[in-house]
C-alpha positions as CSV (number, residue, x, y, z in Angstrom):
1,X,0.0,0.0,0.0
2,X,0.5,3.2,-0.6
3,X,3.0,5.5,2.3
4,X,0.1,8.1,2.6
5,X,-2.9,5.5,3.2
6,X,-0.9,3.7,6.2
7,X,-0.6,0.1,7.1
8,X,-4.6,-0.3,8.2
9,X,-2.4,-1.8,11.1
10,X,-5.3,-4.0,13.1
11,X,-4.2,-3.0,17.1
12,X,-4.5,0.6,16.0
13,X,-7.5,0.3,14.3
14,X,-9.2,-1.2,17.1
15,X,-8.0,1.8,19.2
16,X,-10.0,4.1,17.2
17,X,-13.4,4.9,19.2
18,X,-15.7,5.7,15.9
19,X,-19.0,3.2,15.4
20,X,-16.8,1.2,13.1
21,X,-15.0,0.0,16.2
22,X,-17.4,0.3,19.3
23,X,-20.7,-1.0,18.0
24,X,-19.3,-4.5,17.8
25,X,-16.9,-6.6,20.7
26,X,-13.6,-6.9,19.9
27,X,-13.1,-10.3,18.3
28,X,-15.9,-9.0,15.7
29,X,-13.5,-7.8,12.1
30,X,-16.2,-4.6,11.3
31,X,-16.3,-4.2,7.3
32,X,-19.8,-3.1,7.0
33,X,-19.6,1.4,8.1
34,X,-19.1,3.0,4.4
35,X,-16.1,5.0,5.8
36,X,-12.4,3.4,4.9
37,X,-9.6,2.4,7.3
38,X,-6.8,4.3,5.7
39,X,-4.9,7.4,7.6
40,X,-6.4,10.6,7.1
41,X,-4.2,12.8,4.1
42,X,-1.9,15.3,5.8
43,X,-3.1,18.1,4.2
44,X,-6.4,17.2,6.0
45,X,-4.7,16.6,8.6
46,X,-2.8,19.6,9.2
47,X,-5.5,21.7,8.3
48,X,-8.1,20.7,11.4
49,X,-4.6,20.6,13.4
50,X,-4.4,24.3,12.8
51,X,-7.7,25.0,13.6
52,X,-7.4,23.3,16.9
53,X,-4.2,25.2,17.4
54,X,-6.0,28.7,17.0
55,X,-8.8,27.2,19.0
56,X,-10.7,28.1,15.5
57,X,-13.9,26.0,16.5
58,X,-17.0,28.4,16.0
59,X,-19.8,27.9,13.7
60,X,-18.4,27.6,10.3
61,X,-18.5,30.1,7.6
62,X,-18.2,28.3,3.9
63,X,-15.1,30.5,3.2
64,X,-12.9,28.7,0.1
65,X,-15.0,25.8,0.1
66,X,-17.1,26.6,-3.1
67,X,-14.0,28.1,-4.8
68,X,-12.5,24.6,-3.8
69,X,-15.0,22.5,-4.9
70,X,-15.1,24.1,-8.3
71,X,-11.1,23.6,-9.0
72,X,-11.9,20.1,-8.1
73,X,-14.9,19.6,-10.3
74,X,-13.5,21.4,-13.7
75,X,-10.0,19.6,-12.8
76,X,-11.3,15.8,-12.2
77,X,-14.9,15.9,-13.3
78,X,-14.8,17.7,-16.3
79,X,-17.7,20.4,-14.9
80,X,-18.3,23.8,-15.1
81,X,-19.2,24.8,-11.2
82,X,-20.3,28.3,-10.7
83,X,-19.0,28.8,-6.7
84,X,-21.8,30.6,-5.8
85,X,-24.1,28.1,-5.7
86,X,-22.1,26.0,-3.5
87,X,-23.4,25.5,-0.3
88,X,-21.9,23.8,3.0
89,X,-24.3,21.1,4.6
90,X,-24.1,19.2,7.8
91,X,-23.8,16.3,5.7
92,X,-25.6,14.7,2.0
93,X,-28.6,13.3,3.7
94,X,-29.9,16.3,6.2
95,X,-29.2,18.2,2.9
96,X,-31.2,16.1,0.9
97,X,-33.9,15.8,3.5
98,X,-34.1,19.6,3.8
99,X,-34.5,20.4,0.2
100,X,-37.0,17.4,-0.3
101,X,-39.0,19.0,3.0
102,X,-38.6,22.6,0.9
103,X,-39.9,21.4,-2.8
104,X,-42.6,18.7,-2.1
105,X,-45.6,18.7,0.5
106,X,-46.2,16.7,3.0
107,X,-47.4,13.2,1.3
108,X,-45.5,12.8,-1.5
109,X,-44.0,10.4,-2.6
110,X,-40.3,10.0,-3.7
111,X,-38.7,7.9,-6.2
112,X,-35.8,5.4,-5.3
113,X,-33.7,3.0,-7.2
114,X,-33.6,0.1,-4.6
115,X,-31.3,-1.9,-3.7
116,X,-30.4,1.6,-2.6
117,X,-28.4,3.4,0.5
118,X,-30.2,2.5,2.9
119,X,-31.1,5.8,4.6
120,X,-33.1,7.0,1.3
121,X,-35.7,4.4,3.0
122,X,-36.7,6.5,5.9
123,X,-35.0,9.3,6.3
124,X,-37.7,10.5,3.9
125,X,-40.7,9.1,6.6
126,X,-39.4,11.6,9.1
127,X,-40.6,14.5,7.4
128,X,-44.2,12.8,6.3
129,X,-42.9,11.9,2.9
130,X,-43.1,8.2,1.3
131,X,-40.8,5.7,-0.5
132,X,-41.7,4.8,-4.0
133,X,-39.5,2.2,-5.5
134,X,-38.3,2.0,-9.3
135,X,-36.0,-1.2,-8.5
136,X,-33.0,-1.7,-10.5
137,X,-33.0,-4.3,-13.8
138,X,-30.1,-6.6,-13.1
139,X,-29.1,-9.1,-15.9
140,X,-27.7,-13.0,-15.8
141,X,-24.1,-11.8,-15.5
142,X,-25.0,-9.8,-12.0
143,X,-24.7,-6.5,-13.6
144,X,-27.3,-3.6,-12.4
145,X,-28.6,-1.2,-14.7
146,X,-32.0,1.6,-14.4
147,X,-35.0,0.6,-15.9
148,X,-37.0,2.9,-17.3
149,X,-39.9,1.5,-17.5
150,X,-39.7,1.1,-14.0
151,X,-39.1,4.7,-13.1
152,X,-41.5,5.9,-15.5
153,X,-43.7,3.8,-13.7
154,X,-42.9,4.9,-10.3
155,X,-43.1,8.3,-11.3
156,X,-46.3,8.4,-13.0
157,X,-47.8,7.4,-9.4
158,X,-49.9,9.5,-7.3
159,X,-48.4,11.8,-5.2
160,X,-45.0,11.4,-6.7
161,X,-42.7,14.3,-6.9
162,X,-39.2,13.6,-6.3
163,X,-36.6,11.6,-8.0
164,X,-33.4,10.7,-5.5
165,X,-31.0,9.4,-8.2
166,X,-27.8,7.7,-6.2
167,X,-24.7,8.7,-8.8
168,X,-22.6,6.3,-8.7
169,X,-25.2,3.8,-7.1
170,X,-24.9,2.4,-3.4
171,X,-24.0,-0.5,-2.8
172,X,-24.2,-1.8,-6.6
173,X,-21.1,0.5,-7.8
174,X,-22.3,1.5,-10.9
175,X,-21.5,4.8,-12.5
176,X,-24.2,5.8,-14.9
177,X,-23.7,7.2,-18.3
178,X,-24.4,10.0,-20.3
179,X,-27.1,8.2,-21.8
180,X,-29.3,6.8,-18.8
181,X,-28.8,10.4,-16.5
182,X,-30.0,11.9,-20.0
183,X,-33.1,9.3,-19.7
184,X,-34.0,10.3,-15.6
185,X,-33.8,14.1,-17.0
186,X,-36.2,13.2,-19.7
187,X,-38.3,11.4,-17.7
188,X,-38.3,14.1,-14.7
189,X,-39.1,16.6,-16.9
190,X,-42.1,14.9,-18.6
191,X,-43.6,13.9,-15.5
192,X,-43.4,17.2,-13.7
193,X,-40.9,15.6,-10.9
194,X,-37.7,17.5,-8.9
195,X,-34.6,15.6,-9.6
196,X,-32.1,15.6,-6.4
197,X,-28.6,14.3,-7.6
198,X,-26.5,12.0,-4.9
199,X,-22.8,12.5,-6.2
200,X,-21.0,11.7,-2.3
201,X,-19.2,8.6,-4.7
202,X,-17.9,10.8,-7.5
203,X,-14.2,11.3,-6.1
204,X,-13.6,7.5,-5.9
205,X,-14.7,6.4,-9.9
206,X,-11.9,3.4,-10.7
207,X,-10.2,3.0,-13.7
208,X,-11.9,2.2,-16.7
209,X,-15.2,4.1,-15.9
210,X,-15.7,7.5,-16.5
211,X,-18.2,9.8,-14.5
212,X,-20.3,12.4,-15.8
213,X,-21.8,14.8,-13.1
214,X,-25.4,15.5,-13.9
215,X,-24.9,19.3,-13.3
216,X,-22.8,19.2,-16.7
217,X,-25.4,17.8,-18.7
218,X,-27.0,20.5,-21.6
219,X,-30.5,19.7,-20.1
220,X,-33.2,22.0,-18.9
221,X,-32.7,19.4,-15.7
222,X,-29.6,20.1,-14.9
223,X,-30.5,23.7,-14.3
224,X,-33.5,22.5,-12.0
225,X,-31.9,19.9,-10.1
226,X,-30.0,20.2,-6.7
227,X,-26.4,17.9,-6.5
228,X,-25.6,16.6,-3.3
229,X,-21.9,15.8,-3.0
230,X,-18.8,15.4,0.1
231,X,-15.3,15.0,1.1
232,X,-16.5,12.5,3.1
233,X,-16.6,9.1,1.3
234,X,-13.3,10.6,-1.2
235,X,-11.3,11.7,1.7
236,X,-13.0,9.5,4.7
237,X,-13.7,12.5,6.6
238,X,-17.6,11.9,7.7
239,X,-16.8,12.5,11.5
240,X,-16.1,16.3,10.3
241,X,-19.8,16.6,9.0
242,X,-19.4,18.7,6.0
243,X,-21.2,18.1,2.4
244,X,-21.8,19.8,-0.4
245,X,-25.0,21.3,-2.2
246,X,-24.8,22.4,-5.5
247,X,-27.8,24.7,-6.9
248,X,-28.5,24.2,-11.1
249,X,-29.9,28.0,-10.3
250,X,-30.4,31.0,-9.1
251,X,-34.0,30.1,-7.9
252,X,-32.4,26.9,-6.3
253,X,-29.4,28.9,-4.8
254,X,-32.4,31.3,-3.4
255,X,-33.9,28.2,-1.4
256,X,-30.4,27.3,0.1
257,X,-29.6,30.4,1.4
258,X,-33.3,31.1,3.1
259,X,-32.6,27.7,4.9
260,X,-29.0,28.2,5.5
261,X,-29.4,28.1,9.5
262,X,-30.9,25.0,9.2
263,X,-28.0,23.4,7.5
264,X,-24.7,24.4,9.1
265,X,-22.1,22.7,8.2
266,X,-19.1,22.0,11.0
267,X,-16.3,24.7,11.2
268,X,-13.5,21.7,10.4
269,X,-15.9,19.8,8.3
270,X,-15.2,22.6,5.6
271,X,-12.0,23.8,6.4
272,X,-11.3,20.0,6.3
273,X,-13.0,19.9,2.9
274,X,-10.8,22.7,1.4
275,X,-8.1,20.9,2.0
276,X,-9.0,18.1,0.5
277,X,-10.6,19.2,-2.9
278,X,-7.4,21.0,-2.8
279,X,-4.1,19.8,-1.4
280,X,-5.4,16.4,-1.0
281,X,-5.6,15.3,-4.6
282,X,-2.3,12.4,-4.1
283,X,-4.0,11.3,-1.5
284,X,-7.1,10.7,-3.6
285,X,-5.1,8.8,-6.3
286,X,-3.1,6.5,-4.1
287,X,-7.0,5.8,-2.6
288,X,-8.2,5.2,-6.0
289,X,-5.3,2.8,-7.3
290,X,-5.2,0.6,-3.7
291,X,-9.4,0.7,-4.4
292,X,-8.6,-0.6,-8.2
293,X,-6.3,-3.6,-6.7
294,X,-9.0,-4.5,-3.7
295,X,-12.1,-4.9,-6.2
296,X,-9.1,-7.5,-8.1
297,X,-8.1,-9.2,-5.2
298,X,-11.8,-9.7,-3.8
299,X,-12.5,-11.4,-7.0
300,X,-9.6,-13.9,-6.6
301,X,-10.5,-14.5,-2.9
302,X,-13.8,-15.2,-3.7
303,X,-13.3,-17.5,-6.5
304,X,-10.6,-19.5,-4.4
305,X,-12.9,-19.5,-0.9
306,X,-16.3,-18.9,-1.7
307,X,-17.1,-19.6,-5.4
308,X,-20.8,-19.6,-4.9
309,X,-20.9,-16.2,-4.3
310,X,-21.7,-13.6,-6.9
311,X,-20.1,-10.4,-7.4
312,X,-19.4,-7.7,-10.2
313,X,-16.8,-5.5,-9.0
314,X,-17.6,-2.1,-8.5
315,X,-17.2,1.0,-10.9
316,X,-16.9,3.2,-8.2
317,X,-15.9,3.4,-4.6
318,X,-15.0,0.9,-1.9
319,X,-18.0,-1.1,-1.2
320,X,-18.9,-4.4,-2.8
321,X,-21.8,-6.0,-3.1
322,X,-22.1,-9.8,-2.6
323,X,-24.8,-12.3,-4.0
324,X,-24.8,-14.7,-1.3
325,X,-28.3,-16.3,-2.2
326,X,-26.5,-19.6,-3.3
327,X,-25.4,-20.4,-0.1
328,X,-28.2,-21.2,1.7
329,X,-27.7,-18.8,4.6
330,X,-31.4,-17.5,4.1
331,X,-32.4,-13.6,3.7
332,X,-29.7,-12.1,6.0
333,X,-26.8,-13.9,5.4
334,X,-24.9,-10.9,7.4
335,X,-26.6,-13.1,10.6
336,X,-24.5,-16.0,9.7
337,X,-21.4,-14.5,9.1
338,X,-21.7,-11.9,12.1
339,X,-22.6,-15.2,14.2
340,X,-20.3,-18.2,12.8
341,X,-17.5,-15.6,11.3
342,X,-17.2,-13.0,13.4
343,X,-16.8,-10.9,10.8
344,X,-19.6,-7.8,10.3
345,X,-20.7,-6.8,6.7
346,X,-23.9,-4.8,5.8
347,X,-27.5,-6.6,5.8
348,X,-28.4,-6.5,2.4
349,X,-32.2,-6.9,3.3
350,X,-31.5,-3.2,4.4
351,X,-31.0,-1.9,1.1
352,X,-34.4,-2.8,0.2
353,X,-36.3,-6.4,-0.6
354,X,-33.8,-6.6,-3.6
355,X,-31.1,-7.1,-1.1
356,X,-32.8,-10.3,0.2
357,X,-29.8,-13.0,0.3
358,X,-26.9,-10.0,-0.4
359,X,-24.5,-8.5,1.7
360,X,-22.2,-5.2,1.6
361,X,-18.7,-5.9,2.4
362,X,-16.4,-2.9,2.9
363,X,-13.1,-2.9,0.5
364,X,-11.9,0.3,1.5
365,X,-9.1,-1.3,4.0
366,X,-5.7,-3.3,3.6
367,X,-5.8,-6.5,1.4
368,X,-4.6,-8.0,4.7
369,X,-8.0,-7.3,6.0
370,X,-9.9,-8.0,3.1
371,X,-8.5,-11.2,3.2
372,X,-9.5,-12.2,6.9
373,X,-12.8,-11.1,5.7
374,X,-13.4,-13.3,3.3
375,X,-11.4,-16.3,5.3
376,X,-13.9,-15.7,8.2
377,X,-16.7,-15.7,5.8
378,X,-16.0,-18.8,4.1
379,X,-15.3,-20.2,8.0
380,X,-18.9,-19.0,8.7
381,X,-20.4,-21.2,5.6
382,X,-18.8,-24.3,7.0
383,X,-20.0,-24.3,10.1
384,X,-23.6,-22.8,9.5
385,X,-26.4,-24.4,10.6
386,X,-28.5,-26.4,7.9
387,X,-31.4,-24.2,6.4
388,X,-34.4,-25.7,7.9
389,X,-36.0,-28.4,6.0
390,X,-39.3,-27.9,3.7
């Protein structure tokens, strides 16, 4: 591995004091927390060290961060940002929940493409709004893909007025092309529906993909739509609580700021985030190449220890999703490997009924660790308990 993303050294792992590490006991291996074991960039670093230093800890003020962010995006993204409508949020889903609370009434319903994050599924509830699925099309080769019937569908319900479109797409990895985003534009814009974009993936896109934010898109959507994006899955900085809004307009930047005291971002949650979409950029691509030889190596430990599984490796980002369905280890096989394993990975019933018989497993670590993973898995199937008879 890379100098700058540490060893992922086990006994110093376990002495960090983040969910990750607590929420299990200690002979549990955690790999289900979308938030990577690597040390933090020392730009990032240095920058909240600083801060600390000048006891600079009061309620933030967005300073560089839309300046940064827009460097960032023209420099990696290929997308024309205009700073100003870059706003600082507490995080991507209290952003996304605010805006959704701010555009739709009470009621409605919004449009999901399960097996999705799983907070999309009730974050939502919270502010009297409801889940309508559009479930993903997935083929013989394990390979997810939108369906557009399905969101047309889903869209032409009653009630529905939101689209949450997850770009790239938790937990399946994809990164969608120019194409199908063009397709959810078209079909928003028919159907009369708000599109809100979530982009918190975009920094980690692997080789051999290629990402296109939907803000860069010459639709009449792109002007309409918000873009949620973060630091925090690029960088793994989500304790510092900073994301990202980006308005398509001046109408949309006029809703941010009359609801900017309700989404305050943390002081070192943005100056960390400045440092980041600015110093941190090495950091970023010694993440992305160690990412590019994990999704490898998972595919070769799974072939050699647990060949019944199914997976596609990702396009994007550090988590991988797992078809476990031919093991027998019923709808949550994250039970059986929590249980017989010791090893914690992501129910995959959580994501949605599509995620019946699937697990997340967390990539984003030393291939040391992915390793045990997988060894404690494969442990786990051997000495499960026989799926009860008919």
């Amino acid at each position: 591995m890379d100098a700058l993303l540490g060893t992922c050294s086990l006994p110093r792992l376990r002495r960090r004091t983040s969910a990750k590490w607590r929420t299990h006991p200690g002979d549990v291996l955690p790999a289900f927390v979308a938030e990577m074991d690597f040390d933090l960039a020392p730009p990032i670093r240095q920058a909240v060290t600083d801060a600390l230093a000048l006891s600079d800890c009061g309620y933030a003020h967005r300073g560089e961060l839309g300046e940064a962010y827009a460097a960032f995006a023209a420099d990696r993204l290929g997308w024309d940002v205009d700073p100003g409508r870059v706003y600082p949020v507490p995080d991507v889903m209290t952003g996304l929940a605010e805006v959704i609370e701010a555009i739709t009434p009470p009621g409605s319903g919004i449009v999901v493409n399960p097996p999705v994050y799983p907070p999309f599924r009730f974050r939502f509830g919270f502010y009297g709004r409801r889940i309508i699925d559009a479930p993903l099309a997935r083929d013989e080769a394990g390979r997810y893909d939108l369906d557009p019937a399905a969101i047309e569908a889903a869209l032409s319900q009653p009630g529905a007025a939101a689209y949450v479109l997850c770009s790239p797409h938790n937990p399946t990895g994809n990164v969608w092309s120019p194409g199908q985003l063009g397709m959810v534009a078209d079909l928003c814009q028919r159907r009369g529906a708000a599109l809100l974009v979530d982009e918190i993936h975009a920094p980690l896109v692997l080789p051999g993909a290629s990402f296109v934010p939907f803000g860069s898109l010459r639709h009449e959507m792109a002007e309409r739509a918000f873009v949620f994006t973060s630091a925090s899955k690029g960088w793994n900085i989500p304790g510092l609580k900073c994301g990202l809004v980006i308005a398509g307009s001046d109408r949309g930047s006029a809703l941010l700021e009359e609801r900017r005291q309700a989404l305050v971002a943390a002081q070192l949650g943005v100056l960390a985030s400045v440092a980041a979409f600015t110093d941190g950029l090495p950091w970023l691509d010694a993440a992305v190449h160690q990412l590019d030889q994990n999704r490898a190596l998972l595919a070769d430990l799974l072939r050699e220890s647990l060949p019944d599984v199914g997976y596609t490796p990702p396009r994007a980002s550090f988590l991988a999703w797992l078809d476990c369905r031919a093991l027998g280890l019923g709808d949550d096989p994250s039970a059986v490997f929590l249980d017989k394993g010791r090893v914690a990975v992501s129910r995959g019933p959580n994501f949605g009924s599509q995620g019946r018989g699937f697990v997340r497993l967390n990539i984003g670590t030393s291939p040391e660790l992915i390793a045990e993973a997988v060894r404690r898995m494969a442990m786990a199937c051997l000495v499960a308990d026989p799926p009860p008879g008919p």
